[in-house]
N, C-alpha and C positions, 0 to 999 in steps of 0.2 A: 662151359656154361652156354647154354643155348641163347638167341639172341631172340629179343621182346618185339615184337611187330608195334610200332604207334602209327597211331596216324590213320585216316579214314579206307578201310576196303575199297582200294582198286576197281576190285569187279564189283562192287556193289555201287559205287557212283557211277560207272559205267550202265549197269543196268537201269538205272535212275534214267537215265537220258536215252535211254534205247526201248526200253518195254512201253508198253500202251497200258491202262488201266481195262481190266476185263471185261468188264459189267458196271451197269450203276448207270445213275446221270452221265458222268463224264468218261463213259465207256469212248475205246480208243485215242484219248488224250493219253501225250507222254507223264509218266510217271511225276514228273520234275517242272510239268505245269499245270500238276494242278493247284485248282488255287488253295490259299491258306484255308476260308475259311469249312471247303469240306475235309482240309485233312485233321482240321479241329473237331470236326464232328464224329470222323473216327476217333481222334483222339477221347472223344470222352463215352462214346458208343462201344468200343472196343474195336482195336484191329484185327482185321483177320488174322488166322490162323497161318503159319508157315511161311515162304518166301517173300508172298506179298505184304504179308503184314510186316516182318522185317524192312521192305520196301518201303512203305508206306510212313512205319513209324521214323526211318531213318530222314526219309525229307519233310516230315513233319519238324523234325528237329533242327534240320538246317535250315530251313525258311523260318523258324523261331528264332533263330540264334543268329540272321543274319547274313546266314555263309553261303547264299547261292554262286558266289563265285566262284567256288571251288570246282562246280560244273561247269564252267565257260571253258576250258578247252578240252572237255569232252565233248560240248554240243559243237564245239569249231571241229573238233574233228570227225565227228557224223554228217556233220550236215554242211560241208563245204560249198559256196556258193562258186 
């Protein structure tokens, strides 16, 4: 039997804390600050299409639910002081 992956994508909270936003008002902000309430307004606009939209919708969700910590030692290890 093959074995079930749980738990949040690696690379995907990883890119969370790594990529800039492309465009937009908050073009070149990290993915993971931006704030709640434009990812609510994708939220209800629709997310883009493909990667970023997966990006996007993914920390929409975890700044809904609380769970930015779960970033904190991926931003500790990018951005070592």
């Amino acid at each position: 039997m093959e074995a079930v992956e749980t738990g949040p994508n690696p690379e995907i909270l990883e890119q969370l804390v790594t990529m800039k936003m492309p465009f937009g008002r908050f073009k070149d902000r990290l993915l993971c600050n931006l704030p709640v309430s434009y990812l609510e307004w994708f939220y209800r606009k629709g997310f883009p299409p493909g990667k970023l939209g997966i990006l996007l919708g993914t920390i929409y969700e975890i700044k809904l639910n609380g769970l930015e910590y779960l970033l904190d030692p991926l931003r500790k290890k990018h951005f070592k002081k």
